[in-house]
C-alpha positions in Angstrom: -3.1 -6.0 29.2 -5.5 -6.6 26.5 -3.6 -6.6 23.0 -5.0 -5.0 19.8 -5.1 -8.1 16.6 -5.1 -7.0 12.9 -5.3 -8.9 9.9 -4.8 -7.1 6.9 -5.0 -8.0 2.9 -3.9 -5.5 0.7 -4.0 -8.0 -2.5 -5.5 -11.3 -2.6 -2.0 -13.1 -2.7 -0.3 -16.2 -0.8 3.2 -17.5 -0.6 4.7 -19.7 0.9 7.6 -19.5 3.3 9.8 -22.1 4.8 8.3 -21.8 8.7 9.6 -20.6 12.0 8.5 -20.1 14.8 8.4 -17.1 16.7 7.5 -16.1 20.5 6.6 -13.1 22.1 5.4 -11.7 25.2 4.5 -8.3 24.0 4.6 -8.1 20.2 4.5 -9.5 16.9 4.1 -8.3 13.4 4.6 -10.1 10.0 4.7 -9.8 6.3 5.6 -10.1 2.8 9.1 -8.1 3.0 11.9 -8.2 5.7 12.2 -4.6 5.0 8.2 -4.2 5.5 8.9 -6.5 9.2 11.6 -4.3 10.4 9.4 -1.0 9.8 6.6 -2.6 12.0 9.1 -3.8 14.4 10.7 -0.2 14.8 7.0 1.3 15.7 7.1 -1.2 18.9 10.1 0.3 19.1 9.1 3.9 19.7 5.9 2.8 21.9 3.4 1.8 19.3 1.3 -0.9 18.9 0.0 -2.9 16.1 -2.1 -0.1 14.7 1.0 1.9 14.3 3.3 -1.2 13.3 1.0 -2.5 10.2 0.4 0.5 8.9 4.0 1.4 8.9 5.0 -1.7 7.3 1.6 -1.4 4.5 3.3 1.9 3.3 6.9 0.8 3.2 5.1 -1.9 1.0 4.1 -0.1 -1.6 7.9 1.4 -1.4 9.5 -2.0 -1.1 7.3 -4.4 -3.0 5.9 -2.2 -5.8 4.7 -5.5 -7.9 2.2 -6.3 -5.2 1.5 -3.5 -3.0 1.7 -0.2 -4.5 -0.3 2.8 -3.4 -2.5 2.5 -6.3 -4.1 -0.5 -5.0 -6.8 -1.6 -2.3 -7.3 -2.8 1.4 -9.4 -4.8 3.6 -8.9 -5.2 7.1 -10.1 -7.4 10.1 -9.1 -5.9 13.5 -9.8 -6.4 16.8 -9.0 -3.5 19.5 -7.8 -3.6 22.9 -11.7 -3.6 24.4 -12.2 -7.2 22.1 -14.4 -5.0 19.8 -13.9 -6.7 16.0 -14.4 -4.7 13.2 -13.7 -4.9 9.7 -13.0 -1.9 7.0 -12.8 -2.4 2.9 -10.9 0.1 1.2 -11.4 -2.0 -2.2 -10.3 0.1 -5.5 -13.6 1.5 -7.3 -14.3 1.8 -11.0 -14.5 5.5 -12.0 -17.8 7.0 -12.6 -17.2 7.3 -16.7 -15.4 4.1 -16.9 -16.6 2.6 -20.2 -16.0 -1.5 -20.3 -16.6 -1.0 -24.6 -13.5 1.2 -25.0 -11.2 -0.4 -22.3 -10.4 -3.9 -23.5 -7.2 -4.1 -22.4 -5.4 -6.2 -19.9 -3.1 -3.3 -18.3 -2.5 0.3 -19.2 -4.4 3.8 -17.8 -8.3 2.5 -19.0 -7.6 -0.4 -16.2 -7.1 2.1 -13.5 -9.5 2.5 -10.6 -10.1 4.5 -8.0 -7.4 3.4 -5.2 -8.4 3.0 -1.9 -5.0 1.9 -0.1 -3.9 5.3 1.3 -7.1 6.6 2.9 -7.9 2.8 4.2 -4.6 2.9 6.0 -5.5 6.1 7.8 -8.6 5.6 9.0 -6.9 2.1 10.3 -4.5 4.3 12.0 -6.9 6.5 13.3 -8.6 3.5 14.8 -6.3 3.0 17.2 -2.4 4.4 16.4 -0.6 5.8 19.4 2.5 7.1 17.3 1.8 10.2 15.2 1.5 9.5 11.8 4.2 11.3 10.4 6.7 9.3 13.0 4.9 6.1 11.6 5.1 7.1 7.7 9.2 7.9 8.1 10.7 3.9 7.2 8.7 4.1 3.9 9.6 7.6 3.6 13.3 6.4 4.3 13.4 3.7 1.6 12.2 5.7 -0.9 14.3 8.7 -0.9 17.4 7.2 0.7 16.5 3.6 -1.5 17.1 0.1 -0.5 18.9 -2.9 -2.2 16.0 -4.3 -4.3 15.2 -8.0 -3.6 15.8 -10.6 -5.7 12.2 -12.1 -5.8 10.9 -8.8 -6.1 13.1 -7.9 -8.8 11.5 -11.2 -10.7 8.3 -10.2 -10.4 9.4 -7.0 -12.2 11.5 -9.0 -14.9 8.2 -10.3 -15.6 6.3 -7.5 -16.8 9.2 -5.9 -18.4 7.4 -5.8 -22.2 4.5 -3.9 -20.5 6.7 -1.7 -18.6 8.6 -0.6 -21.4 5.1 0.7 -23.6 4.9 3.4 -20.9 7.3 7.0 -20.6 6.9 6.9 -16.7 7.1 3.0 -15.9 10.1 3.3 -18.0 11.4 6.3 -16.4 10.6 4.8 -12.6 11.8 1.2 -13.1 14.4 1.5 -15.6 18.5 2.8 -14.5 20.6 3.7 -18.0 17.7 1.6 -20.2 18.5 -1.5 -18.0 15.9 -3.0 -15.9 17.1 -3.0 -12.1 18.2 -5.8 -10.6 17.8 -8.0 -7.5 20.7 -6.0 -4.9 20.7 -2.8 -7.1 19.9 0.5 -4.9 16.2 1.5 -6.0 15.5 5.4 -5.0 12.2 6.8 -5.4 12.4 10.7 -4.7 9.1 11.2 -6.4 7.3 8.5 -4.1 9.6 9.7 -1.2 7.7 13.2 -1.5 3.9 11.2 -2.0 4.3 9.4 1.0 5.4 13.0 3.1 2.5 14.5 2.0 0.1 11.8 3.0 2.2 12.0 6.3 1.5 15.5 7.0 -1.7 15.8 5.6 -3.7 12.5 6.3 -3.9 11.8 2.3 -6.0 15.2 1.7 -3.4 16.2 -1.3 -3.3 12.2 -2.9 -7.5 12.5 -2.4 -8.6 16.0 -3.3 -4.8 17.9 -4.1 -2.1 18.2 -5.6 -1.3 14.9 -6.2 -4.8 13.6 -7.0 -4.6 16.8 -10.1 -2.0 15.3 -11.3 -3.0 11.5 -10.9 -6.1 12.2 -12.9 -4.3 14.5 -15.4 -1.3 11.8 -16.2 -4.4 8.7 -16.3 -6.8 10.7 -18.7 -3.6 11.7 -20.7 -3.1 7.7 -21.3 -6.7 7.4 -21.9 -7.9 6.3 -18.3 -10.8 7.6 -17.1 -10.1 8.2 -13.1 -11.3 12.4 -12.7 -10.8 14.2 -9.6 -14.3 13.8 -8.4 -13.8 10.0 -8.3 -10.8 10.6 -6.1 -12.4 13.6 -4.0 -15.5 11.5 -3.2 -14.1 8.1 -2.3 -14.9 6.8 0.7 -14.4 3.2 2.7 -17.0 1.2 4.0 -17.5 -0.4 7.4 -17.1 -4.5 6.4 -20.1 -6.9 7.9 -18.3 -9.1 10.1 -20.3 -13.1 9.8 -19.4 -14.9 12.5 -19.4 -19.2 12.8 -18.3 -21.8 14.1 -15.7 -24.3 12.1 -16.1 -28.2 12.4 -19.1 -27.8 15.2 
């Protein structure tokens, strides 16, 4: 049986890990996150393939790994289905239509937002070739986030690290703060809010974070800091198919 190859990037980021090696007859999937592996590993599990098992582990990701891979953020993709067809699809994060570079010269805050693309490149990947439902292949992020998870300790670094920007904002405050203390590497981190995001991309394919509910009040919360992502910019995103150039290395 012909197997189904994904590579996915969803930011420009490498580490390095001491190395292991791994067999398998049937299936493999790896990542950034123990927690984001197991998720992948559980899709196997229930009779998915890789479709099902990266996408599961992308969203518990942005659950998990919030420095690196939040929802707000982009994807590109190289996969290669079961028939040996390769294609590619870029999900990259857009700059909103009024974006104005003169009156958004700083380094983080709302006027650096764009227009995400993580959440509706995931589901098309899905649709590509995902066996499990979606809403069966959404529930480990869903899990971590309402029923939380012992925050790692690397993670919980990377978080340390921003902490003087984290603090200039109400809801970055509110989200990554416990009794005014930062959280901590092996502290449980819950995320109801996130936990109810992620069901309604699971039920809805990402219509409410792209044109509902959510997307109203992504735009209203942005443009309230001064960003300048609108509704439209969210409604009328789209991916794009990515040129695959192919070569040959060292002749």
């Amino acid at each position: 049986m012909k197997k189904s190859i994904i590579l996915v990037v969803l930011f420009l980021s490498l580490y390095s890990y001491g190395q292991q090696k791994i067999d398998s007859a049937s299936s493999i999937i790896a990542s950034a996150n123990p927690y984001a592996t197991k998720a992948g590993e559980a899709m196997y599990e229930k009779g998915g393939n890789a479709y099902d098992a990266i996408t599961a582990a992308a969203f518990t990701l942005s659950v998990v790994e919030p420095s690196m891979s939040g929802l707000g953020g982009r994807l590109q993709v190289i996969h290669r289905n079961a028939k040996g067809k390769i294609k590619g699809l870029d999900a990259t994060t857009l700059v909103p239509e009024k974006f104005n570079p003169a009156e958004a010269k700083e380094e983080d805050g709302y006027t650096t937002i764009g227009v995400p693309g993580v959440v509706k490149g995931l589901i098309e990947l899905h649709q590509a070739g995902g066996l499990l439902p979606l809403e069966v292949v959404m529930g480990p992020a869903i899990n971590y986030a309402k029923n939380g998870f012992q925050l790692l300790t690397d993670e919980a670094d990377r978080i340390k690290s921003v902490k003087k920007e984290l603090l200039l904002f109400s809801s970055t405050k509110k989200h990554f703060f416990k009794n005014d203390s930062l959280l901590k590497g092996g502290e449980l981190f819950v995320q109801p809010a996130l936990a109810s995001t992620l069901e309604e991309i699971g039920v809805d394919k990402g219509k409410s974070f792209y044109t509902g509910t959510t997307a109203a009040n992504l735009s209203k919360e942005i443009q309230s800091g001064g960003g300048s992502l609108s509704l439209s910019d969210l409604a009328n995103y789209k991916t794009q198919n990515s040129t695959i150039h192919k070569g040959n290395y060292r002749g």
